[in-house]
C-alpha positions as CSV (number, residue, x, y, z in Angstrom):
1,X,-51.3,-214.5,-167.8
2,X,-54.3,-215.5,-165.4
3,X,-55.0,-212.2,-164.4
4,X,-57.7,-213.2,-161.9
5,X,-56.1,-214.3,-158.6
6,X,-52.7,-212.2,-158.9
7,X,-50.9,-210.3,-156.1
8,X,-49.7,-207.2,-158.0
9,X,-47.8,-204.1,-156.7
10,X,-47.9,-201.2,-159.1
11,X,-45.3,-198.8,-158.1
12,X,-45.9,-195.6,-159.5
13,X,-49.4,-196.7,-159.9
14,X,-51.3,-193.3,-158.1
15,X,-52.5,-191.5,-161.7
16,X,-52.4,-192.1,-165.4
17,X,-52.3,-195.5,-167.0
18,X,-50.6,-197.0,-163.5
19,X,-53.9,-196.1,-161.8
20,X,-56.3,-197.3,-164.8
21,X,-54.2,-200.6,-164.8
22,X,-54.5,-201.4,-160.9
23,X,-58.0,-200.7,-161.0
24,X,-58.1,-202.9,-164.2
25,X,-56.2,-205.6,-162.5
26,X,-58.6,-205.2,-159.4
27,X,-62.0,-206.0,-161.2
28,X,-60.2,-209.1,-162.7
29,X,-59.7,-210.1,-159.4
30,X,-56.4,-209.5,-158.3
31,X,-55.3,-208.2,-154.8
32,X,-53.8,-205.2,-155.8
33,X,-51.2,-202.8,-154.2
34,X,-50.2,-199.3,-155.1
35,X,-46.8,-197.3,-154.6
36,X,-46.1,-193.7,-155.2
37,X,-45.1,-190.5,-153.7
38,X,-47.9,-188.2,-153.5
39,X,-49.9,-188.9,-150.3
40,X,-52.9,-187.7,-151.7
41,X,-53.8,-189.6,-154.2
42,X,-52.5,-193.1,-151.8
43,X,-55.1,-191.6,-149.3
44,X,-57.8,-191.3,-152.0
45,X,-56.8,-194.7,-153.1
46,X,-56.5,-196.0,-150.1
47,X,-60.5,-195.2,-149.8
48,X,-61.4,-197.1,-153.1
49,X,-59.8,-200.4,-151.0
50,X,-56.3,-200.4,-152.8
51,X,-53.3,-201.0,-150.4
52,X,-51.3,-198.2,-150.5
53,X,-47.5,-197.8,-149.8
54,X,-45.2,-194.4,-150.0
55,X,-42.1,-195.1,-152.4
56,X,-39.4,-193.0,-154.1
57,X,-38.0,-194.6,-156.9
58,X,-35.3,-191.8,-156.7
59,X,-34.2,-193.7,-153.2
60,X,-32.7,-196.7,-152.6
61,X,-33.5,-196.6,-148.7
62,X,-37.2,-195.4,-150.0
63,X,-37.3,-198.7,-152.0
64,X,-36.3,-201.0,-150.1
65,X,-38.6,-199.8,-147.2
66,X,-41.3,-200.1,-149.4
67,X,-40.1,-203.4,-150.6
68,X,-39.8,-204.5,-146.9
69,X,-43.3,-203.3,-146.1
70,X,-44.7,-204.8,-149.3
71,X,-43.3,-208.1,-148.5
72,X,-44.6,-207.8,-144.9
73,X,-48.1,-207.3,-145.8
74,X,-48.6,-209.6,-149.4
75,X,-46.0,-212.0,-148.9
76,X,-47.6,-214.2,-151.8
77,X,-46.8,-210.8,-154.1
78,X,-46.4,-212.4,-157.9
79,X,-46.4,-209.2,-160.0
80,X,-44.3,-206.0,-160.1
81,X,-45.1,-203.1,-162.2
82,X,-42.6,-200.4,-162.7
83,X,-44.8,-197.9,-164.1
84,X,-42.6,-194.3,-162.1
85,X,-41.7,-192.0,-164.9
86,X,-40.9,-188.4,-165.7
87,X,-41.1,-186.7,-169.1
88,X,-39.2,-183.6,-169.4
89,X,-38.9,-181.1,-172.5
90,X,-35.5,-180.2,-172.7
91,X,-33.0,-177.8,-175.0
92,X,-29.9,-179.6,-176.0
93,X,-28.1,-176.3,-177.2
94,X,-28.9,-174.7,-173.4
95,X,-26.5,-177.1,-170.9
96,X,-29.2,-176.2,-168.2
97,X,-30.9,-178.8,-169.6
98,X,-28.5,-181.5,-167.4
99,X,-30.7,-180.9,-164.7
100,X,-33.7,-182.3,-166.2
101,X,-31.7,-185.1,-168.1
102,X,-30.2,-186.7,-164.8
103,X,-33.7,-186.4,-163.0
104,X,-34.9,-188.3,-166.3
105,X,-32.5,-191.1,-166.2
106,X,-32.9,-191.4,-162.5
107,X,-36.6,-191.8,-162.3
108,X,-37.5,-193.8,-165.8
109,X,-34.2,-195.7,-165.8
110,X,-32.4,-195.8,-162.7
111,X,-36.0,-195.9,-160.4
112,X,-36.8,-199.1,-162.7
113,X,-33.7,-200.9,-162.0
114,X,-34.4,-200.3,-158.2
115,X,-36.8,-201.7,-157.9
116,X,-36.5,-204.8,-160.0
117,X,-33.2,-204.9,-158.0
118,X,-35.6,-204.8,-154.7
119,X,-37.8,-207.3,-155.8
120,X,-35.7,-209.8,-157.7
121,X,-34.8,-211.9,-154.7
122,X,-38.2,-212.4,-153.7
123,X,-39.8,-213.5,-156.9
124,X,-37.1,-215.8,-157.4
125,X,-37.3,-217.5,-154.2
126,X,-40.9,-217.6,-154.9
127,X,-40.0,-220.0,-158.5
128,X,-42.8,-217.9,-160.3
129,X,-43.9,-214.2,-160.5
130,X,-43.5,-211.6,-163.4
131,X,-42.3,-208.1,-163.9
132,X,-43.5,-205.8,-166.2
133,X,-41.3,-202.8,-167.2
134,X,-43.1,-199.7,-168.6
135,X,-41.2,-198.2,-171.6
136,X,-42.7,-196.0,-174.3
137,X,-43.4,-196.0,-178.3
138,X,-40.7,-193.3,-178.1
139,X,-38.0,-195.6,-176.8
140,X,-38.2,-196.7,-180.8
141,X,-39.3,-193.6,-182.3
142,X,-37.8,-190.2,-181.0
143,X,-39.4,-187.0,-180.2
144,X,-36.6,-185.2,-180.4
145,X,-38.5,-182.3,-177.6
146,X,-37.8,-185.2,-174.9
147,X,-34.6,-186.7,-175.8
148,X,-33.4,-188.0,-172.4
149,X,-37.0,-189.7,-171.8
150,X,-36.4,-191.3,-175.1
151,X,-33.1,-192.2,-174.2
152,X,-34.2,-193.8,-170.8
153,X,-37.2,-195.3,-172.2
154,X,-34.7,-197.3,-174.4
155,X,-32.8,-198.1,-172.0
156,X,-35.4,-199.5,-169.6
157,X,-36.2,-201.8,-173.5
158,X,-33.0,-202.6,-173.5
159,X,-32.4,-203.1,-169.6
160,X,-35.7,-205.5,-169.5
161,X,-34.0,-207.6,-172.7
162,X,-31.1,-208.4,-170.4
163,X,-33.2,-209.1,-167.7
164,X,-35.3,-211.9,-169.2
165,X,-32.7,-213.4,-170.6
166,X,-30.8,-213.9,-167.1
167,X,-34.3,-214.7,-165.4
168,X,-34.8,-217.7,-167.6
169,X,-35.1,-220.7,-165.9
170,X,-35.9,-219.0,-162.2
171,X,-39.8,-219.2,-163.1
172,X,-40.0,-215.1,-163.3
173,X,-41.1,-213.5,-166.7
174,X,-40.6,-210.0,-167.8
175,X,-43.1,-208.6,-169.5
176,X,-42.5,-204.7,-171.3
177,X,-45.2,-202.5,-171.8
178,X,-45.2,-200.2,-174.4
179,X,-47.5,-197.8,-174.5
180,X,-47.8,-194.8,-177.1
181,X,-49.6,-191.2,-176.4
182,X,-52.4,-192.0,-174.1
183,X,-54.8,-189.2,-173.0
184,X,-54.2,-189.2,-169.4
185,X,-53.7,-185.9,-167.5
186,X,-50.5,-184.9,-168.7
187,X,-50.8,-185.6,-172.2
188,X,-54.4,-184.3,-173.1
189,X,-52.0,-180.8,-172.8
190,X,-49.8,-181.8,-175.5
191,X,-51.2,-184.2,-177.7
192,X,-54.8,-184.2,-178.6
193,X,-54.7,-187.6,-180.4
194,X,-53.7,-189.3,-177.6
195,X,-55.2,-192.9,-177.3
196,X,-58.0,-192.5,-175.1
197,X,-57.0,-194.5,-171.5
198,X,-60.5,-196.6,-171.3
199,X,-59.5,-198.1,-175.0
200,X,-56.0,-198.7,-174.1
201,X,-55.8,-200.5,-170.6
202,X,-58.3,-202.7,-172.3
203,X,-56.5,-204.0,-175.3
204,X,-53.0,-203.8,-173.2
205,X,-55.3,-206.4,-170.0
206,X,-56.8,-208.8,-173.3
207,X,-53.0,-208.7,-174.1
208,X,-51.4,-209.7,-170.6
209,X,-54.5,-212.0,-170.4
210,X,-53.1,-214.0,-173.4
211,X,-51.7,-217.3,-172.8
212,X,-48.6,-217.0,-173.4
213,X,-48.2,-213.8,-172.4
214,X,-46.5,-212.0,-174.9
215,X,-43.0,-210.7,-174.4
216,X,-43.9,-207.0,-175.4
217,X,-47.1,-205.3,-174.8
218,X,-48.0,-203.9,-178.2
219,X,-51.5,-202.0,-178.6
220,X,-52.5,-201.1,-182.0
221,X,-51.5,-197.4,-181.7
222,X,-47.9,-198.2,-180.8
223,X,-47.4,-200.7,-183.6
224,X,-46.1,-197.5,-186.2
225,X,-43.7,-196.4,-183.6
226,X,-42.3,-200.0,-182.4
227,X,-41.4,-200.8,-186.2
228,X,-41.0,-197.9,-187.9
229,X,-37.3,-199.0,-188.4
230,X,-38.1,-202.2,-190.2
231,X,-40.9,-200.7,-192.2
232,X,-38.6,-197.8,-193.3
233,X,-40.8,-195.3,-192.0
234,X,-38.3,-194.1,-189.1
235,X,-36.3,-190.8,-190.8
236,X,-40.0,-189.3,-192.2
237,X,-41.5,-189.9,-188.8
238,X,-38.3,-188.5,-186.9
239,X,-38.3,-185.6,-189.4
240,X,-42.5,-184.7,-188.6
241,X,-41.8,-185.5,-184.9
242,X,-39.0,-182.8,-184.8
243,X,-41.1,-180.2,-186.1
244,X,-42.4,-180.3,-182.2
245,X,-39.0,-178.7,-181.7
246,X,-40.9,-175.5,-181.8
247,X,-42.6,-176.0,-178.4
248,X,-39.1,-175.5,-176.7
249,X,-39.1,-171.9,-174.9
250,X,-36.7,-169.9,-176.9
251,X,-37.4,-171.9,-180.5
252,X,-40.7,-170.4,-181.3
253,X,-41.0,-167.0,-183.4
């Protein structure tokens, strides 16, 4: 992927590794759009020269009026990141965990499918363009404290699959990203050997820049998680990952 005269929107871009890749994106020399929620951080990206739109992944209407507006003001847009996600600790023996499930499924999983759904029609007419779905090294590998982000994580794997394969032929790639623990904001508090997010959006841009671009986006640090099936590592890892069980309120003493 040339990733030096691009017109990318990165929805859910306004912190973490969404923010670190549109900025990453922008000093290769992309045009580079950002969607999110919180009108603070568009405002302060706004200021560093990003275009900024408001979007709810949670909402079709919010969608398609960002798509609309999107369209409006980069109609030569080529590159859709679906980076919106939620990660949620949940008790499966407490059912008020459902709550926190269905906000799960409808932000990682549900949100992604909105707006590929959103975006599809353009790209195709377009004969060219790529998404790139966000999953997660624990779409392959469980921790067992999050079970409906690793459930939805999957599902986005498995959703992106299915999408490639019935985007063949239309000039549109699907690109999934996978990244493992990576020490943005959120998970400095929960995991202190988190991949640190200067070394990781610059392996995952050599990646993208690779011609071809490769189908998943695999940094070193996810690499134990993505095959820890065929390598016959999976039950030990699942088994060390579920000693985190003890973080749940209620499991500890």
């Amino acid at each position: 992927m040339d990733l030096s005269n691009r017109t990318v929107l990165v929805v859910g871009g306004t912190s973490g590794i969404g923010r670190e890749l549109a900025r990453r994106f922008a000093a290769a020399g992309s045009t580079v759009a950002i969607g999110g929620r919180n009108p603070q951080a568009l405002t302060e990206l706004a200021e560093e020269g990003f275009g900024t739109i408001s979007i709810d992944v949670t909402s079709s209407a919010s969608v398609a009026s960002a798509r609309d507006a999107a369209l409006a003001r980069y109609p030569e847009l080529d590159t859709v990141v679906t980076m919106s996600g939620v990660m949620l600790l949940e008790d499966l023996r407490d059912p008020a965990h459902f709550e926190a499930a269905a906000t799960t499924v409808d932000t990682n999983l549900l949100g992604t499918i909105r707006v590929v759904d959103a975006f599809t029609p353009h790209l195709i007419r377009r004969g060219a363009g790529t998404f790139v779905t966000v999953t997660s090294g624990i779409a392959f590998l469980p921790f067992p404290p999050m079970p409906s982000y690793a459930a939805s994580k999957a599902g986005v794997h498995a959703y992106s699959e299915a999408l490639r394969a019935q985007l063949d032929g239309t000039g549109v790639g699907v690109v999934e990203l996978v990244p493992p623990a990576v020490a943005t904001a959120s998970q400095e508090k929960v995991n202190p050997h988190a991949l640190p997010l200067d070394d990781f959006a610059t392996e995952v841009m050599d990646l993208l820049s690779q011609d071809p671009t490769p189908r998943e986006i695999l940094v070193k640090g996810v690499l134990g998680h993505r095959w820890a099936e065929r390598e016959g590592t999976y039950d030990d890892l699942v088994a060390q990952r579920s000693q985190a069980l003890a973080m749940l309120p209620g499991r500890q003493g």
